[in-house]
FIKOLDO-94239 format. One record per residue (C-alpha): x, z, y; residue in one letter. Coordinates in steps of 0.001 Angstrom, whole numbers. Example, Ala and Ser with C-alpha at 12.3 -4.5 7.8 and 13.67 -1.06 7.14 Angstrom:
ATOM        xx        zz        yy   r
ATOM     12300      7800     -4500   A
ATOM     13670      7140     -1060   S
***
This chain:
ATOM        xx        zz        yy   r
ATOM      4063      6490     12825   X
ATOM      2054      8087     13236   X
ATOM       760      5199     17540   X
ATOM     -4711      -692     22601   X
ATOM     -7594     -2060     23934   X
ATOM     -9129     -5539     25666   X
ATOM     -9236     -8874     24648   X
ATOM     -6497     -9645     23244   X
ATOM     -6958     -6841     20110   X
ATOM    -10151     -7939     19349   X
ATOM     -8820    -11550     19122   X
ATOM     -5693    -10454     16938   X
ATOM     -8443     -9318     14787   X
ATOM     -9879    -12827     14892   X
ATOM     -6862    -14860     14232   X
ATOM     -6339    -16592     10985   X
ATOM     -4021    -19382     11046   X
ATOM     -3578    -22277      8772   X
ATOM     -5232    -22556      5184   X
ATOM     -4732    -19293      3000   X
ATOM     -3215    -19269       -87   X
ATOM     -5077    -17278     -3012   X
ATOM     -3391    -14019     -4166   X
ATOM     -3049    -15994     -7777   X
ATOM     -1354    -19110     -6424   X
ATOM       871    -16884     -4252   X
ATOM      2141    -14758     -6782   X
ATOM      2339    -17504     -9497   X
ATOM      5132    -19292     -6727   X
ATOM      6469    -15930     -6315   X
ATOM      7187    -15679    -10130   X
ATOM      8723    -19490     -9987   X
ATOM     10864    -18971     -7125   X
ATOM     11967    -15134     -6503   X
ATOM     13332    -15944     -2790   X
ATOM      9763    -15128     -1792   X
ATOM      9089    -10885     -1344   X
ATOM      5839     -9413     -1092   X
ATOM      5602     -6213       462   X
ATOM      2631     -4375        69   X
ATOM      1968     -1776      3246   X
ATOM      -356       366      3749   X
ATOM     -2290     -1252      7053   X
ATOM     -3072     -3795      9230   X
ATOM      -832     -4226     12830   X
ATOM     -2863     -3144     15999   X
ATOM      -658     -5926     17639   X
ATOM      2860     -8057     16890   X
ATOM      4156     -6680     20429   X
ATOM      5549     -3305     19703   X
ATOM      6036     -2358     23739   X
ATOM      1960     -1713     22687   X
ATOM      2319       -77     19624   X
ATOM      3087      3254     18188   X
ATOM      2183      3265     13928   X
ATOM      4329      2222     11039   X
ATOM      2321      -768     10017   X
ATOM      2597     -2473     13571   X
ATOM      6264     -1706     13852   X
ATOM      7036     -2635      9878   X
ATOM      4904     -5987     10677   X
ATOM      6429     -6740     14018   X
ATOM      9634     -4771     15633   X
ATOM     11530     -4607     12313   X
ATOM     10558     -7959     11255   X
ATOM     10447    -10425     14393   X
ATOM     12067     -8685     16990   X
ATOM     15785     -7035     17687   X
ATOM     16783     -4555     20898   X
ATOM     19554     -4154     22919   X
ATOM     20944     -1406     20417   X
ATOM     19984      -675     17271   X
ATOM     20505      2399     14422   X
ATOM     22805      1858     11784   X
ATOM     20938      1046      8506   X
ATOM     19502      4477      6835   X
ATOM     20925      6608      9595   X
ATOM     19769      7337     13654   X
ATOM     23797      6129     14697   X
ATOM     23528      3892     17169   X
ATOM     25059       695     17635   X
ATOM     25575     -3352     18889   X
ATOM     21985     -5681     18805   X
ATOM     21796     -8060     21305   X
ATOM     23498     -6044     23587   X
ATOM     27763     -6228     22279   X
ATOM     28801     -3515     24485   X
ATOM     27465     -1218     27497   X
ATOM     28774       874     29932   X
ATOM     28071      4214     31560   X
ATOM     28566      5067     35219   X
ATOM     30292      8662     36335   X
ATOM     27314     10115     37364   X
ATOM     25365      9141     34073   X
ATOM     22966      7039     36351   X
ATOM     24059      3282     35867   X
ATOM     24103      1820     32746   X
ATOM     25178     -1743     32543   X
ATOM     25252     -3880     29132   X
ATOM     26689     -7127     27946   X
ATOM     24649     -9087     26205   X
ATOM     25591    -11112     23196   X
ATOM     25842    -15090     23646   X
ATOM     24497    -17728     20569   X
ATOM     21293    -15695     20075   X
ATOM     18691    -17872     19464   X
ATOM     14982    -17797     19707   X
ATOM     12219    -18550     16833   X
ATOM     11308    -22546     16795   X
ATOM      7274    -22320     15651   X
ATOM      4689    -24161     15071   X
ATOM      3625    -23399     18833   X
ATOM      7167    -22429     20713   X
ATOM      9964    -24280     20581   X
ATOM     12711    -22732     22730   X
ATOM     14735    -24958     25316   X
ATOM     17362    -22064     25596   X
ATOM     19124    -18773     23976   X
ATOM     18476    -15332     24546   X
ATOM     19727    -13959     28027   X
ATOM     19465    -11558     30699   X
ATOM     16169    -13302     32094   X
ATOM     14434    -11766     28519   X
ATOM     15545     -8230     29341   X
ATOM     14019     -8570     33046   X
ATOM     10928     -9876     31391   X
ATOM     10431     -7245     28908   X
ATOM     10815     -4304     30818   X
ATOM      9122     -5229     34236   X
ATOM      6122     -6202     32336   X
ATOM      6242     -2095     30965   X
ATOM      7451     -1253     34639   X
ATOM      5792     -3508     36975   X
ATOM      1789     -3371     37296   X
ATOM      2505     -6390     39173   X
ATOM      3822     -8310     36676   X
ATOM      1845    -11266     35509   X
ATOM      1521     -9353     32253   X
ATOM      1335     -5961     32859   X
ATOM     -2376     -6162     32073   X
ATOM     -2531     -8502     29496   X
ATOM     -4543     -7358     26145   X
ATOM     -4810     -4079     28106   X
ATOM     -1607     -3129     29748   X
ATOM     -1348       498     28237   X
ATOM      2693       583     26924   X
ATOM      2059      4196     25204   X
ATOM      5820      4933     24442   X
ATOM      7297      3718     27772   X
ATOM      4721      6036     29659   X
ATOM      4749      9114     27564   X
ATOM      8570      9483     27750   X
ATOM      8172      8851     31491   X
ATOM     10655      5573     31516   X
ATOM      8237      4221     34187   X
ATOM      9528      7465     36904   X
ATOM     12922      7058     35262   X
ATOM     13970      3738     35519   X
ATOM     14529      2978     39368   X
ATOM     15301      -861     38638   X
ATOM     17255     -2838     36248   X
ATOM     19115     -5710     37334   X
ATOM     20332     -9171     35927   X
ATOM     24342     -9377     37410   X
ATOM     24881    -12587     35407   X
ATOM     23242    -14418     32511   X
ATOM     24955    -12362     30373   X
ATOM     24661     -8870     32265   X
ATOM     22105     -6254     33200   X
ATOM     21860     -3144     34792   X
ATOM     19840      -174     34447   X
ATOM     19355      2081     37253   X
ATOM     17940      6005     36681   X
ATOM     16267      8140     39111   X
ATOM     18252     10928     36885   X
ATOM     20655     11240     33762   X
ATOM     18743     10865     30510   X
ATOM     20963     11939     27718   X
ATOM     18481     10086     25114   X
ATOM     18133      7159     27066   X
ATOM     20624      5028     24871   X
ATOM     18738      6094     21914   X
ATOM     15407      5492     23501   X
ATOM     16232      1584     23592   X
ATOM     16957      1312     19933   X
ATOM     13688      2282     19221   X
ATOM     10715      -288     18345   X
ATOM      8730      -554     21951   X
ATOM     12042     -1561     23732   X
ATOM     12211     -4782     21916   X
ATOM     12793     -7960     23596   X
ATOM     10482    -10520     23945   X
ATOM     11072    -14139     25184   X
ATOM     10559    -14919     28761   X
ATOM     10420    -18625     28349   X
ATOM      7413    -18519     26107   X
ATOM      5740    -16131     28291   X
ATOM      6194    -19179     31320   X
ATOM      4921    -21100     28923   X
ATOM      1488    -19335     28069   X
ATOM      1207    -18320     31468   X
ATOM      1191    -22494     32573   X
ATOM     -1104    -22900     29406   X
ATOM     -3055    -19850     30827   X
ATOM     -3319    -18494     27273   X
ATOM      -800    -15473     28212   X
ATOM     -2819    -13137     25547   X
ATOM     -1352    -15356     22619   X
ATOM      2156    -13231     23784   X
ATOM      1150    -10494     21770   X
ATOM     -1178    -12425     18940   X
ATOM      1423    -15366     17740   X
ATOM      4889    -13242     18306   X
ATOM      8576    -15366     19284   X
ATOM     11420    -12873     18942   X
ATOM     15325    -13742     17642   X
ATOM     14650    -11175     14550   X
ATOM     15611    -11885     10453   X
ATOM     11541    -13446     10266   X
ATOM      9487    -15206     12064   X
ATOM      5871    -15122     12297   X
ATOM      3802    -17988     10027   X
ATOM       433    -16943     10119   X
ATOM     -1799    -13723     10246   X
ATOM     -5373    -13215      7731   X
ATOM     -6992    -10276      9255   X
ATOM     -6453     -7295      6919   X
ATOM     -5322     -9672      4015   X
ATOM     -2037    -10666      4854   X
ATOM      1018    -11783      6976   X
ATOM      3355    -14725      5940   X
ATOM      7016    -14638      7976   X
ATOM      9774    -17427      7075   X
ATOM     13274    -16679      7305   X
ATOM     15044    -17386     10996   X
ATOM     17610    -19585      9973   X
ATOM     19492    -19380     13443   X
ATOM     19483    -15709     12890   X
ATOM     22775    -13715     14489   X
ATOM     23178    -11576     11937   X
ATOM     23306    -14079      9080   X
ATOM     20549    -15938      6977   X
ATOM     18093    -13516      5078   X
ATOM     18901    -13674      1018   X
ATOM     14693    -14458      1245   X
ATOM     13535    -17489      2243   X
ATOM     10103    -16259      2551   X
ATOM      8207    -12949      3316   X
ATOM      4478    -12071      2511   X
ATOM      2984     -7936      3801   X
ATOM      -361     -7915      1175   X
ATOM     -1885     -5501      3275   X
ATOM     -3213     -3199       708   X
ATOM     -4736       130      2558   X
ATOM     -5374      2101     -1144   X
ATOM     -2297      3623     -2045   X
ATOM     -3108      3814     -6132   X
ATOM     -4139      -484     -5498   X
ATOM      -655      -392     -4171   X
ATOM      1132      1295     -6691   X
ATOM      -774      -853     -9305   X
ATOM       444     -4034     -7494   X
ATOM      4121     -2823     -7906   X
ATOM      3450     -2553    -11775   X
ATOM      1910     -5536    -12262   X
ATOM      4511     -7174    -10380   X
ATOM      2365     -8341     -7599   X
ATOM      4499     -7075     -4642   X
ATOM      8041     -5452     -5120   X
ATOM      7898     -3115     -2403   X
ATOM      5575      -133     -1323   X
ATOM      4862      1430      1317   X
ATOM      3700      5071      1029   X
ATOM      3339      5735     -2582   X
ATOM       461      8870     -3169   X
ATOM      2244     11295     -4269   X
ATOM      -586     11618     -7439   X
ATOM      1315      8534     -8654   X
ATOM      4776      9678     -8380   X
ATOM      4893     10874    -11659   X
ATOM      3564      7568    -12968   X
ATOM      5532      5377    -11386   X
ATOM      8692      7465    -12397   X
ATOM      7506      6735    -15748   X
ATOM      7323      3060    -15443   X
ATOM     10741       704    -16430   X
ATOM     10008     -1279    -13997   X
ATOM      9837       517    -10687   X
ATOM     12232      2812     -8934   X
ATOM     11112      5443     -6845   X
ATOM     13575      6246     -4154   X
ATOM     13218      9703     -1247   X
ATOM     14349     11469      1321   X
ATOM     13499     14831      4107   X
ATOM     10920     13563      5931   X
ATOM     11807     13013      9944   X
ATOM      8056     13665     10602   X
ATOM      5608     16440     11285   X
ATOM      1884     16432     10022   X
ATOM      -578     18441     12598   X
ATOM     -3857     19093     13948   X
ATOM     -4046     18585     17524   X
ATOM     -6926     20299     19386   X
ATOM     -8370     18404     22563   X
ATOM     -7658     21256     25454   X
ATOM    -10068     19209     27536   X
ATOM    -12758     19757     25316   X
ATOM    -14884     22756     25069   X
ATOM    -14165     25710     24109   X
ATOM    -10760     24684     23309   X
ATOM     -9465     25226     26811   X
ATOM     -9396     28584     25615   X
ATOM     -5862     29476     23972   X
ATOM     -7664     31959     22003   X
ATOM     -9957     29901     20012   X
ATOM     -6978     27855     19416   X
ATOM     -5203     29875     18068   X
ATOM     -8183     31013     16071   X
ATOM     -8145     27711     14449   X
ATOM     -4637     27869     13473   X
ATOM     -5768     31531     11626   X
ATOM     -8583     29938      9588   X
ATOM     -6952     27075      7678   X
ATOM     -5462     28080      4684   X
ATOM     -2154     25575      5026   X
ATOM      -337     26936      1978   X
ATOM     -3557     25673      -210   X
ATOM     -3201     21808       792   X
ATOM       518     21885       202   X
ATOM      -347     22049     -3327   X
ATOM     -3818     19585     -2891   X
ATOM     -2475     16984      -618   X
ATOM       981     17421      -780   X
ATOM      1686     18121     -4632   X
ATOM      4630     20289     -3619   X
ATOM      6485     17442     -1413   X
ATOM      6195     19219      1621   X
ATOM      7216     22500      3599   X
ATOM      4845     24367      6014   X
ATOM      5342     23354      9504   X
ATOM      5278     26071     12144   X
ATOM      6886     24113     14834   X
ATOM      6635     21112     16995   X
ATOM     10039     19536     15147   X
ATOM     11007     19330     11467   X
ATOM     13520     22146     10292   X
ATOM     16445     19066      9340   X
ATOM     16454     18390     13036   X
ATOM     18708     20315     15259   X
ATOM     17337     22470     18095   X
ATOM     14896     23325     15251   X
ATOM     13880     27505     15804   X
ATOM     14025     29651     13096   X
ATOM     12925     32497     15079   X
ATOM      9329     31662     15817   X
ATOM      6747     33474     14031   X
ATOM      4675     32192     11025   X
ATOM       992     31251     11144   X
ATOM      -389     33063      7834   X
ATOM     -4324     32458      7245   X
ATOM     -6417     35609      8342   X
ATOM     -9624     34720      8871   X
ATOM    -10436     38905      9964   X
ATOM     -8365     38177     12716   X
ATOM     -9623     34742     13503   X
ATOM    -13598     35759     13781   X
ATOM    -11974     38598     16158   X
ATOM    -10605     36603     18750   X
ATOM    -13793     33929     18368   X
ATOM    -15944     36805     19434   X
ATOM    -13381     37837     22235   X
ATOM    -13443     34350     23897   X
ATOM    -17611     34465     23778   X
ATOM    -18638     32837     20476   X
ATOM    -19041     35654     17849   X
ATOM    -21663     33102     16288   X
ATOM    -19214     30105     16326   X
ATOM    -20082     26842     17516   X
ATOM    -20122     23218     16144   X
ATOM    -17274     19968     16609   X
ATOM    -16214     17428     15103   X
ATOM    -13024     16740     12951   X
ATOM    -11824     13600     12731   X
ATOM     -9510     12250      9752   X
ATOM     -7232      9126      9434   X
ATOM     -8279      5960      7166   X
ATOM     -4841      5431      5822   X
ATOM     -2469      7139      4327   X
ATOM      1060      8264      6268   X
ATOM      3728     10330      4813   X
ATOM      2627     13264      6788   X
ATOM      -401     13288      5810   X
ATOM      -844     10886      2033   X
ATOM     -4854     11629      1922   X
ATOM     -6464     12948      5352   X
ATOM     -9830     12677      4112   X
ATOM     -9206     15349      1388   X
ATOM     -7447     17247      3890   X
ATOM    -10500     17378      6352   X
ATOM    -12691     18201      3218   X
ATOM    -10323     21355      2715   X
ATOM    -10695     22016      6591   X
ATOM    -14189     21924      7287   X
ATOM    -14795     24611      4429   X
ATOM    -12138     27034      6308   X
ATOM    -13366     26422      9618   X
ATOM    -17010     27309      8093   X
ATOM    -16061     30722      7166   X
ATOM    -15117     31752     10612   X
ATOM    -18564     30122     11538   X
ATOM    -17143     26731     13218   X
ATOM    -18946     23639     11549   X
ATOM    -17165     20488     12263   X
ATOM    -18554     17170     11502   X
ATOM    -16076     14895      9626   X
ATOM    -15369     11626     11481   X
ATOM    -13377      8562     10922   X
ATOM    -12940      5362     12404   X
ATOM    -10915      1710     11276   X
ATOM     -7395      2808     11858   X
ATOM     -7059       896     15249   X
ATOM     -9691      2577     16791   X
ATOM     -9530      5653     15558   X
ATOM     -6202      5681     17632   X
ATOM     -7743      3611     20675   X
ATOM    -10428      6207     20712   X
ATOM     -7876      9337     20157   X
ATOM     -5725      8095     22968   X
ATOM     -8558      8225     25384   X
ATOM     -9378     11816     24314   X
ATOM    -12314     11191     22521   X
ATOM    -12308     13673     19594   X
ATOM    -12545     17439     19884   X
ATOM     -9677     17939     16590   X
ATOM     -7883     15382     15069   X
ATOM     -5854     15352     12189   X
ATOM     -2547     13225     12988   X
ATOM      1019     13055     12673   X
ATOM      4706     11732     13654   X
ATOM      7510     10636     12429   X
ATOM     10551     10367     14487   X
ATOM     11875      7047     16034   X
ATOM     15833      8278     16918   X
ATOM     17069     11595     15695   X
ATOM     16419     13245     19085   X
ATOM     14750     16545     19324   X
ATOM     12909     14782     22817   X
ATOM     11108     12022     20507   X
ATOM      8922     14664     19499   X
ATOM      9144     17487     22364   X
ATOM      8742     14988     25021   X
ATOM      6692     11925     23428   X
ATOM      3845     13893     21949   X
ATOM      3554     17077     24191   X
ATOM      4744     16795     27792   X
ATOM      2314     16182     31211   X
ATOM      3333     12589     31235   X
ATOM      2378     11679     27771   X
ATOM     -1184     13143     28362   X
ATOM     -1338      9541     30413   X
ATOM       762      8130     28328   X
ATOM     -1774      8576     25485   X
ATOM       895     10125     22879   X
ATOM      -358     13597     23535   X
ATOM     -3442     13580     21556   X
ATOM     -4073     17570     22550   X
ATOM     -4218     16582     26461   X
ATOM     -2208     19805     27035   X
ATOM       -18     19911     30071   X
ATOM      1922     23067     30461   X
ATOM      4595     22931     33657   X
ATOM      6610     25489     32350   X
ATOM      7107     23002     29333   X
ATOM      7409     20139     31102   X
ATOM     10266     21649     33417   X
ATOM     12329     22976     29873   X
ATOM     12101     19648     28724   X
ATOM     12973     17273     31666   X
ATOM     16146     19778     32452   X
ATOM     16891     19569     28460   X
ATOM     16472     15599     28780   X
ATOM     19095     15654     31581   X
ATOM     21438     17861     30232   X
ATOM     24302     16131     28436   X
ATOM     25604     19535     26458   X
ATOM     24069     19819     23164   X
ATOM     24428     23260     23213   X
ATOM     22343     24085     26247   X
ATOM     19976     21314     25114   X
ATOM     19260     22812     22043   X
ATOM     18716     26269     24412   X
ATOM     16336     24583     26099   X
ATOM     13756     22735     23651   X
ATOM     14196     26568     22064   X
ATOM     12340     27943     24353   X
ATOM      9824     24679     24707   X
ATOM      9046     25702     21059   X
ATOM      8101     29211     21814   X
ATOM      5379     27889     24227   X
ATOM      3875     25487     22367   X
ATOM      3413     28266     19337   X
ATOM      2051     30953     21588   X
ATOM      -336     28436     23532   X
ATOM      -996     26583     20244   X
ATOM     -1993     22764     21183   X
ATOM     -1824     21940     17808   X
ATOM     -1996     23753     14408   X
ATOM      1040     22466     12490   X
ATOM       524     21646      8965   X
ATOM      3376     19960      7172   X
ATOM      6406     18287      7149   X
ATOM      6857     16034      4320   X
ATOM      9600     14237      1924   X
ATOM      8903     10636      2446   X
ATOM      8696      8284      -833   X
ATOM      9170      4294     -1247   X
ATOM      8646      2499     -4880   X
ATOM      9596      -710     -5679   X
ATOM     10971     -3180     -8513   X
ATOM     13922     -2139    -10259   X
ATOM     15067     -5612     -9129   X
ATOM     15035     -5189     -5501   X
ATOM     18553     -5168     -4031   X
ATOM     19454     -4176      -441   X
ATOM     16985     -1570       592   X
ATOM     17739      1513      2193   X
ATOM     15107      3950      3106   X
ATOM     15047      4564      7306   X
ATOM     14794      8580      8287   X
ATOM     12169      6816     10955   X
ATOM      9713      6102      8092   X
ATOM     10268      2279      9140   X
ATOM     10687      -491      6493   X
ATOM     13950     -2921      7553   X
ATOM     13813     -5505      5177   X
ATOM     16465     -7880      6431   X
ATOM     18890     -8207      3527   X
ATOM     16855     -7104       624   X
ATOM     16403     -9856     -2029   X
ATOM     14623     -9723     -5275   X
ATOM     16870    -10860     -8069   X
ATOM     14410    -11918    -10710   X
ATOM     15546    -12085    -14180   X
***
């Protein structure tokens, strides 16, 4: 998706483990023995603990690979059900909710963690306090800044959470949270081992938590080559069943076409991200199936409100006037998109149909530039993602496209970019003045968007990259949050929508269909609305 600083990133960067194997020997073995599957994605991880993370390639690398949660989403949908949690409760008053937690779970056994015990309630405790807890022996570690738990305001939500038995927890809420089920089956709530945290802590290494990863997921972690690739092995003890694959290799491979070339020459068999220039090839290819579907996501521009003059909502909304959208549906895009004019994509409900379009009219745009005091415009900077996402396949081009607009209402923005970890390190302190960025959702809920990206708390949170805090907002969306008819919900984040289009923290751009390719030979995939790869239970059948 679209979303970490201190020691311990800079050493993740560092880490290379064992002796690597050259991209000819590892694809030669793959060739002999097909129960290995290379997946090619589009980035590196910013870390393997995704309570710290917030982008595809950490979550594809780490959550959906190492890690399970209490709940989980059915495969290809946002239903919820059973993870490590078999069953869970909720109290009268919506405030209490209490799970049981599944028994014969069993921890990864690495090269440095071998677990005396299975999974139980003292791993819950230890994964949220360290989110909850600044004084929590980890709450600082490798930087302490848990961007999801923050933004959606879990930290003033949860009042406590309570082990009643090995087996048992219990959440506590300061208020009812319709979403908060959902909220735990999403990739930050996953749950970590407290044992190997003692450990590390009596080793006083406690950064390695978040470096060389121990989870009960489908993989565990073998090794990491900075920006090369990551090597997982199969968790035999796994409590869903043994993975068809006995071993699984991300060839982190940030070009898209190098990707898509891969996949033909039969050096990975799944992709993440495919341009949508080489659709058409691909298509075309015997070998490689392209599979789609309606983008959960939302591609946007969000303008700093801290930085001058974009305080003012009229040079914002100037902005939004100047860019000809409609022109890089058909650049970036190819067609595989629909204008964005709100916050949320159109499949989701609550969506409003009723707020007006943003057409280009740059008359109008130099108009209200002069009425806010810069008739002569002024100079910024623009800043543009490395990698490719599926809201936004080639932000470079985009920014290209941009700057020219922008220049004929007399605003000259310098083009920036940044290695895709710090470009979001340095976005989440509020660094830029506009940044081109994106989301896709993590649960189907119309507050994963409303309330992640745009409310007071996620200006702290680091989520809202336009550092706009609007109380009248925030109020709609806390009372829609707490509210458990859809109906009145729905009401609500309504009228959230018409704020954030007349104030105009960001200029939307796009919401677009999301693509995967891969060999006609890979069995078991199903494409995630959350833009997240599961690939527990996909095998390559060679011939």
């Amino acid at each position: 998706m679209s979303r970490i600083q201190g020691l311990g990133w800079k050493s993740l960067q560092l880490v290379v483990v064992g002796v690597s194997l050259s991209w000819g020997s590892l694809f030669s073995a793959h060739a002999a023995a097909p129960q290995t599957l290379v997946y090619c994605s589009e980035g590196s991880p910013r870390t393997f603990n995704p309570q710290m993370g917030s982008d595809g390639p950490t979550f594809n690398a780490s959550a959906r690979t190492i890690y399970n949660r209490l709940l989980d989403f059915k495969k290809g949908g946002t239903e919820l059900q059973p993870s490590l949690a078999e069953s869970w409760t909720v109290s009268k008053d919506k405030k209490q909710v209490t799970f049981k937690l599944r028994r014969g779970v069993k921890f990864h056994e690495t090269s440095f963690f071998k677990p005396t015990r299975e999974f139980n309630a003292d791993d819950v405790i230890f994964t949220f306090h360290r989110m909850m807890k600044k004084e929590h022996p980890y709450h600082k570690v490798n930087g302490g800044v848990y961007e999801y738990f923050t933004s959606m305001e879990m930290d003033k939500l949860v009042v406590s959470l309570e082990k009643l038995d090995t087996q048992t927890v219990k959440f506590v809420l300061s208020r009812p949270e319709t979403p908060f089920l959902a909220n735990l089956a999403m990739d930050f709530a996953s749950i970590l081992s407290a044992e190997y945290g003692e450990k590390l802590l009596a080793a006083k290494t406690p950064e390695k938590m978040d470096l060389e990863p121990v989870g009960t997921g489908p993989f565990k972690f073998v090794r990491y080559e900075k920006d090369s690739q990551i090597r997982y092995e199969s968790h035999a003890g796994y409590f869903e069943g043994v993975n068809p694959v006995a071993k699984l290799v991300f060839a982190i491979t940030v070009d898209p076409n190098v990707r898509s070339q891969k996949l033909k020459r039969g050096e990975c068999q799944l992709i993440a991200e495919p341009s949508v220039l080489d659709l058409e090839s691909l298509r075309k290819t015997p070998s490689v199936k392209v599979v789609e579907r309606e983008g959960l996501n939302i591609g946007y521009l969000a303008v700093n409100v801290e930085k001058k003059p974009f305080g003012d909502r009229r040079v914002r909304e100037a902005l939004a006037l100047a860019v000809n959208r409609k022109s890089y549906l058909d650049a970036i895009y190819q067609g595989q998109a629909v204008l964005a004019k709100n916050p949320i994509p159109p499949t989701m409900w609550s969506y409003h149909q009723g707020t007006r379009e943003l057409n280009q009219d740059v008359n109008a745009a130099k108009k209200l530039l002069a009425e806010a005091g810069y008739s002569q415009g002024f100079e910024t900077t623009l800043w543009y993602m490395p990698v490719s996402r599926p809201y936004n396949p080639n932000a470079k081009k985009m920014a290209e496209m941009m700057q020219a607009d922008l220049a004929a209402i007399g605003v000259k923005a310098k083009l920036v970019s940044y290695e895709w970890g710090t470009y979001l390190d340095k976005a989440r302190k509020g660094e830029h003045d506009l940044l081109l960025i994106g989301w896709t959702g993590d649960n189907g809920d119309p507050d994963n968007f409303l309330g992640t990206l745009l409310s007071c708390a996620a200006v702290k949170g680091g989520a809202n990259f336009a550092r706009w805090c609007n109380k009248e907002f925030d109020k709609l969306v806390i009372e829609a949050r707490q509210t458990p008819d859809q109906k009145r919900r729905s009401e609500l984040y309504q009228k959230a929508q018409e704020i954030v289009v007349r104030e105009r923290p960001w200029v939307p751009l796009a919401h677009a269909k999301a693509f995967r390719a891969m060999d006609v030979r890979l069995k078991g995939y199903v494409q995630s609305p959350f833009g997240i790869d599961s690939l527990y239970g996909v095998e390559f059948v060679a011939k």
